[in-house]
N, C-alpha and C positions, 0 to 999 in steps of 0.2 A: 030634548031626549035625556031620561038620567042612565047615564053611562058610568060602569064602575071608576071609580078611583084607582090610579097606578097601583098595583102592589109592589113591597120591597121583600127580597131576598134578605138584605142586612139594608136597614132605613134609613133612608137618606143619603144613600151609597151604590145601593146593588140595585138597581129594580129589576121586575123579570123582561124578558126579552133578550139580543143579543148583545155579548161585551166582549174587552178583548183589552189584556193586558200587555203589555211590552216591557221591556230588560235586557239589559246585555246578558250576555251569558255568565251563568255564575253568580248573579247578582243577588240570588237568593228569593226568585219568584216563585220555585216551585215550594220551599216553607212556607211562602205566604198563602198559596192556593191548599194546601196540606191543611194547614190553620184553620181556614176560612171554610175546609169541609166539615171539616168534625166541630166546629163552636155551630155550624148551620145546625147540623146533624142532633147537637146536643140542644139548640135553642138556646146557648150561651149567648151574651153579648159579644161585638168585636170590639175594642175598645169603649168606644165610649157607643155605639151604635146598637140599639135591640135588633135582633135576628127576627125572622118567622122561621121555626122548627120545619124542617122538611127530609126526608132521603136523600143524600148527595152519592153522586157516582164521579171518580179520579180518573179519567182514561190519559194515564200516564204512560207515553210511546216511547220514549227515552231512557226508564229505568227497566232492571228486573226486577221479578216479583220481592226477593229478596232484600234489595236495596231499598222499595217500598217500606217493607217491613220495617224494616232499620230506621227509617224516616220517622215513620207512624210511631213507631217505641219512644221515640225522643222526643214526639209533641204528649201523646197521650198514655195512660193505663186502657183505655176503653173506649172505643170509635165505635159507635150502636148506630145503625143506618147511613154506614159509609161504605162505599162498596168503591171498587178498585178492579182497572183492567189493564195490561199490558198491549191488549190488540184492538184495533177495531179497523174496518174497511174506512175506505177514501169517499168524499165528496160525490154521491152521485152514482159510487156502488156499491153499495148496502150501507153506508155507514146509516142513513135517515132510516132508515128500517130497522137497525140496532137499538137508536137510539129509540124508537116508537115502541119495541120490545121492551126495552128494559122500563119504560114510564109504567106501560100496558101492567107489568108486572110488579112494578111498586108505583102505584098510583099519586104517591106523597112525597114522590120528586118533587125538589125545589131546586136544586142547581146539579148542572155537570159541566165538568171543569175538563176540557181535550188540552192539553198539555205533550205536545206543541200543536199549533197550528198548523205551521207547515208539514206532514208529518201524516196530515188526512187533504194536502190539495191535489190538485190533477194539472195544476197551471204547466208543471215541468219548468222549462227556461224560460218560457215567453212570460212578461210582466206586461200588462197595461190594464189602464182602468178599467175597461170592460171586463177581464176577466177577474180581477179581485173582488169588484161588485157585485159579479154573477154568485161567486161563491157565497161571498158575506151574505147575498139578498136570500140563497135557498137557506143558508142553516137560520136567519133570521125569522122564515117564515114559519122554519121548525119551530123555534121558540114559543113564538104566537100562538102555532098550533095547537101546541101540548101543556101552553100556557107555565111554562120553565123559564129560567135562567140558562143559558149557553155562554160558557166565559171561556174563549180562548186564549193560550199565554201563546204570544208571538215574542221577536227577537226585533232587535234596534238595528237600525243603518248603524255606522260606523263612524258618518260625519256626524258632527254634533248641528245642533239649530236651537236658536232662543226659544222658539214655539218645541215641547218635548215630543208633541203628538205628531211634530213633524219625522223626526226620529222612526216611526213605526217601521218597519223593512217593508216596502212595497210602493202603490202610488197610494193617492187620494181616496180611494172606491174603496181602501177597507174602513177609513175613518168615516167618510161620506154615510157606509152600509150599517155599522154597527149602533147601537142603542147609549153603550155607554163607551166611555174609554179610559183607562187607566197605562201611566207610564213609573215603573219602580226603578229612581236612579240616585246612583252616589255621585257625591263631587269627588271622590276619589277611591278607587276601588278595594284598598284595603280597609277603609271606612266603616265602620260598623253601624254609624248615619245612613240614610237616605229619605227620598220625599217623595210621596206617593202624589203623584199630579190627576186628577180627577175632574171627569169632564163629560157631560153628556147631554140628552133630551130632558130628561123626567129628573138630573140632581142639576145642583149649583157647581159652576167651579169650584175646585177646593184643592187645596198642598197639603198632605200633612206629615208634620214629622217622624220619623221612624228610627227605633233601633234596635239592633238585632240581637235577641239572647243567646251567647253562645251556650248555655247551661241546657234551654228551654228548647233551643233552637225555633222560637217564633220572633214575631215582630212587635216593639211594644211602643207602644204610642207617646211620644212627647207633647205635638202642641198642634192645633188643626186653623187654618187659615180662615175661618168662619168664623173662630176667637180670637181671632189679630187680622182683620183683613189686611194689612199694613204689610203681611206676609204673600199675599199676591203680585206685590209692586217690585220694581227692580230693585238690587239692592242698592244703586244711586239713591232714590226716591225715599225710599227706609231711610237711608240714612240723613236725608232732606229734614224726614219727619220727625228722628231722634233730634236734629240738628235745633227746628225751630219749636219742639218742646224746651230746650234747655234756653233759646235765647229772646222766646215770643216774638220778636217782632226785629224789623230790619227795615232800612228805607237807604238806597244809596244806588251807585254804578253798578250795571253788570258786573264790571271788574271786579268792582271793590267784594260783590256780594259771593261770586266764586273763590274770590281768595279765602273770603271769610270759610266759606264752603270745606276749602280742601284743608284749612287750619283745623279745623273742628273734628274733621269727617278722615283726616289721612289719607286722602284720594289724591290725587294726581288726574283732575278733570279739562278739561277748558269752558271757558264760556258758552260759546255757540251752543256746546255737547247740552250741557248741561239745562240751557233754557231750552233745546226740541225737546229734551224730556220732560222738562215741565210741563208743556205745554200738549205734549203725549197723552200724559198723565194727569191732567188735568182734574177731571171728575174726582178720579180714585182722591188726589190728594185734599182735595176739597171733603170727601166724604171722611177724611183721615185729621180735618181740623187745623188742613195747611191750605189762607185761600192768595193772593197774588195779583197785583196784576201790573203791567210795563206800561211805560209813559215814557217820552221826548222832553227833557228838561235843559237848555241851554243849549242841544244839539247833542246830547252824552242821556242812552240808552239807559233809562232808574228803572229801579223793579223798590214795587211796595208789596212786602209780603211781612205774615204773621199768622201767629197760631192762636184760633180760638178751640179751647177744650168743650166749649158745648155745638159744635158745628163734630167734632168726632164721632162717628158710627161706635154704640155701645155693645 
């Protein structure tokens, strides 16, 4: 069968179909989706990504038209095929009928951004997988239909978790339903940092660095984990890999080689910790030019590790 090729919204990041970003509140996601409509809008790049030019529509629930305004003044002079709405109906009564009007009407939609999600649901209090699903699967098949981008901004649980995509607020059925996923988080809130964690069908995992202008009021790109895979790993394992760039090679005790570990590294690790993360990690640090492996010598646990720079993903 020759079947089209995926298309992207922003390449290698956005494709069309359903997405759905997450952030604490405040975090600074509604500049990002701000951004991301008028660089579509204009066919500008996102950073480093080329755009496809398209119509973007803002259905921003949370602000007034005014505050809008305000916003839009501080990213751009001139937003030509961005169009912006304070209202729209909920999931199932009229919002998919809205949205099929305004396509119907500008035919060269490329992305519409609902801001917030929760905001157009019908779930009320009750939360389970079936009805998160339910939602996720009709506006997805909107997408399809109308052959769009749909990027919802949701909000983050409260607990934190190593996996960020576990963070989304809800169960499993919106990550399970959605096309792509993106999570905008600081390690600290007054941070002007943060890392845009990226995750889907049709892209690669990918982190990328971020920081915020407060002049420009957008997001400006520092460094993208596709260029340092080494940025994907725990920061134990980075540090691993700084560690055995600077010393190439080691042959000795468990002990011996985490003492060496936390001299080098400033960590405060233990043994055990340290080698299930090796051994976690395995692949990545192998693909990173750090390869290893343990052996019984006298009855005293040896690890032979060392770093080849032509085994490093370039």
């Amino acid at each position: 069968m020759d079947l089209p090729a995926t298309k992207f919204v922003i390449k290698d990041l956005l494709p069309q179909g359903l997405a759905i970003i997450g952030g604490a509140p405040k975090v600074g996601k509604s500049w990002l989706m701000l951004d991301w409509c008028v660089r579509i809008a204009k066919g500008e790049t996102i950073w480093n990504f080329p755009t496809t030019k398209g119509t973007t529509l803002y259905v921003s629930l949370e602000d007034t038209a005014s505050r809008l305004q305000e916003r839009l003044l501080s990213v751009t002079n001139e937003a030509p095929n961005v169009f912006f709405t304070t209202f729209s109906f909920k999931i199932g009564e009229g919002l998919e009928e809205q949205i099929k009007s305004f396509v119907a009407d500008h035919p060269g939609t490329a992305l519409i951004v609902i801001d917030t999600f929760q905001m157009i649901r019908n779930t009320g209090s009750e939360v389970s997988y079936a009805s998160d699903y339910n939602e996720i699967e009709i506006l997805k098949k909107l997408a399809e239909e109308l052959k769009i981008t749909i990027l919802l901004v949701h909000h983050l649980r409260k607990q934190g978790d190593s996996d960020p995509f576990n963070m989304l607020s809800g169960t499993n059925g919106l990550a399970g339903g959605v096309d792509t996923m993106f999570v905008l988080d600081k390690s600290k809130r007054c941070s002007a940092n943060a890392t845009l964690y990226c995750s889907g069908r049709d892209i690669e995992d990918r982190e990328i660095e971020l920081t915020f202008d407060k002049e420009s009021c957008t997001w400006n790109f520092v460094s993208d984990s596709s260029d340092n895979p080494e940025m994907l790993l725990p920061v134990e394992m980075q540090n691993l890999i700084e560690m055995m760039k600077s010393i190439s090679s080691f042959c000795g005790s468990n002990s011996n080689f985490v003492e060496r570990y936390n001299q080098l590294t400033g960590r405060e690790i233990k043994a055990n910790s340290l080698k299930r993360m090796m051994n976690r990690w395995r692949s990545e640090l192998e693909e990173n030019g750090v390869c290893f492996e343990s052996r019984k010598q006298n009855n005293v646990r040896v690890i032979d590790i060392f770093y080849e720079p032509s085994v490093e993903v370039r």
